[in-house]
NUZA-556830 format. One record per residue (C-alpha): residue number from 0; y, z, x. Coordinates in steps of 0.1 Angstrom, whole numbers, m for minus. Layout:
BEGIN
+-----+-------+-------+-------+
: num : north :    up :  east :
+-----+-------+-------+-------+
: NUM :     Y :     Z :     X :
...
+-----+-------+-------+-------+
//
This chain:
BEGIN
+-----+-------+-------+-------+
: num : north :    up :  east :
+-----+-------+-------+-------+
:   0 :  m164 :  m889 :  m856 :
:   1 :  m135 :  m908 :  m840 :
:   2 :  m125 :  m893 :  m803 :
:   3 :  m108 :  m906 :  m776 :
:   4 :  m119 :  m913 :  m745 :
:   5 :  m103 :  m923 :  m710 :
:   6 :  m107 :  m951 :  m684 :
:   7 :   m96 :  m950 :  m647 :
:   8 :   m84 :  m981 :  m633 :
:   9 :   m71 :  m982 :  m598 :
:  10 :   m33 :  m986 :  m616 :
:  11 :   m33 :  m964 :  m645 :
:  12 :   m57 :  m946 :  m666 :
:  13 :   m61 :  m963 :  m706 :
:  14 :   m70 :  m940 :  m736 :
:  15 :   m89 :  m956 :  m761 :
:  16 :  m110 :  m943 :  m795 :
:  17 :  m149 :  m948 :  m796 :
:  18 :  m166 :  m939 :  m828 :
:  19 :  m201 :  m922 :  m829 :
:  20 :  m219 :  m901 :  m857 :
:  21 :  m236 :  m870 :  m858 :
:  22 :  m263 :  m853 :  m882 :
:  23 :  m247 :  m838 :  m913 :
:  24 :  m281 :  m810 :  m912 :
:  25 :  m277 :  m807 :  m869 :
:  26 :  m243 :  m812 :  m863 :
:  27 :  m253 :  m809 :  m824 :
:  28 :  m273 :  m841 :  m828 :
:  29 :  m258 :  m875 :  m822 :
:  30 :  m275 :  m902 :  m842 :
:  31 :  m254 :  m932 :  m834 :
:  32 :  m226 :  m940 :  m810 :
:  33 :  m203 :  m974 :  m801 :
:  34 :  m212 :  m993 :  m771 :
:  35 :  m175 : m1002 :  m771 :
:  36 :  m145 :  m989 :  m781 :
:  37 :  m131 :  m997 :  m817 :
:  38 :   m94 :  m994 :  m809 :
:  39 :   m74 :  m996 :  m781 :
:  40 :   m34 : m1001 :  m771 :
:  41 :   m22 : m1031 :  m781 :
:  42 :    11 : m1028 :  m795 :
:  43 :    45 : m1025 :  m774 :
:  44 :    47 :  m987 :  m786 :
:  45 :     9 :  m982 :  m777 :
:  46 :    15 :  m999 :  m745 :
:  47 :    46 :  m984 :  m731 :
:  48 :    63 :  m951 :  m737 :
:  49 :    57 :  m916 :  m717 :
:  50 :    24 :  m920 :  m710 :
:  51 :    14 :  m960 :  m708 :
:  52 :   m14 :  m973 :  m723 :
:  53 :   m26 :  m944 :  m748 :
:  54 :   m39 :  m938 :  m779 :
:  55 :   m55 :  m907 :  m795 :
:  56 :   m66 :  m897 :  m829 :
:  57 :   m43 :  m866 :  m848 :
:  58 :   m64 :  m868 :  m878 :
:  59 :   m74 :  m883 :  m906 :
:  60 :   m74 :  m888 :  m948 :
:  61 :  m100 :  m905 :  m966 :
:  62 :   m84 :  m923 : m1003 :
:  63 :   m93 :  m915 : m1034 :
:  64 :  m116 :  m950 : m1034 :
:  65 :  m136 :  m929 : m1011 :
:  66 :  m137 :  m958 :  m985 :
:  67 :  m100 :  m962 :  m971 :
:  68 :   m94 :  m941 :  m939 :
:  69 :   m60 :  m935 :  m933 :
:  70 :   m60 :  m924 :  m891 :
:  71 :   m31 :  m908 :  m873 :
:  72 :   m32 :  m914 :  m840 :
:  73 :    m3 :  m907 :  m810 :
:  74 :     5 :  m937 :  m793 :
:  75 :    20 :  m937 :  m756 :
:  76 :    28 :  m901 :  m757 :
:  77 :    62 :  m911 :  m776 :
:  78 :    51 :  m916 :  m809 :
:  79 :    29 :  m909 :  m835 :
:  80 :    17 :  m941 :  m860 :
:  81 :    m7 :  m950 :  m890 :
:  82 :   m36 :  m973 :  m888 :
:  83 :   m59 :  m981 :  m923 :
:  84 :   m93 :  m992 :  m917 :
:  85 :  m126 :  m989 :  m942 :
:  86 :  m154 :  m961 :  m938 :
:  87 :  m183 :  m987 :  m950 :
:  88 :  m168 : m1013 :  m920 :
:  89 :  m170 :  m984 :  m897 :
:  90 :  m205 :  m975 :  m904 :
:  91 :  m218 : m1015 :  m903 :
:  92 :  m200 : m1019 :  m869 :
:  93 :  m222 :  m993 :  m856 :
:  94 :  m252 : m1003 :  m869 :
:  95 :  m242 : m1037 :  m848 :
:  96 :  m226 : m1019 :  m817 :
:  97 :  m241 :  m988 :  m814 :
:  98 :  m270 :  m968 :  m794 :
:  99 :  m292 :  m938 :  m800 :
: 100 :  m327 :  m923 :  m783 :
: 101 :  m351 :  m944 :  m801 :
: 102 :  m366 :  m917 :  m825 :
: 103 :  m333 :  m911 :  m837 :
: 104 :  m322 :  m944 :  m843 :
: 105 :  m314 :  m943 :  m886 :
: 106 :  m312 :  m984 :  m876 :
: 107 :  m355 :  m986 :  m869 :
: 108 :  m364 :  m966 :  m898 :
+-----+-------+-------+-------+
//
């Protein structure tokens, strides 16, 4: 799942989109979830609009490879933009920067 998440800072407040992933069987049950966020503003229309420094997810389309995610996120509260990125680099970058309770981990077993 990709969800956005916010940050106070004595100035402003950023929006950013963490990535964690749930059970397919118990969809209540969190298996694995970034330590860090996976995308954050960076761009002049990410940065600086309505609302500064925000990005959220809209939603998403996977490609017919299966593997290509296509994410439409709002940027600033101004605009709306495309990112591409790959499922199977999603999943590895969790297995590097992600956490879970220790019986849960699908990285120990």
């Amino acid at each position: 799942m990709i969800y956005h998440g916010v940050r106070r800072t004595p100035s402003s407040s950023i929006y950013r989109l963490g990535l964690a992933l749930f059970d397919l069987q118990q969809p209540e049950k969190c298996l694995i979830r970034g330590d860090s966020w996976i995308f954050a503003p960076e761009a002049e229309y990410e940065r600086h609009g309505d609302v500064q420094d925000v990005v959220f997810p809209c939603g998403y389309t996977i490609a017919a490879d299966g593997d290509t995610i296509n994410l439409y996120y709002g940027a600033a509260d101004s605009s709306i933009a495309l990112a591409h990125g790959s499922v199977r680099s999603l999943l590895s970058w969790l297995d590097v920067n992600g956490h879970s309770d220790e019986q849960n981990d699908r990285r120990h077993k």
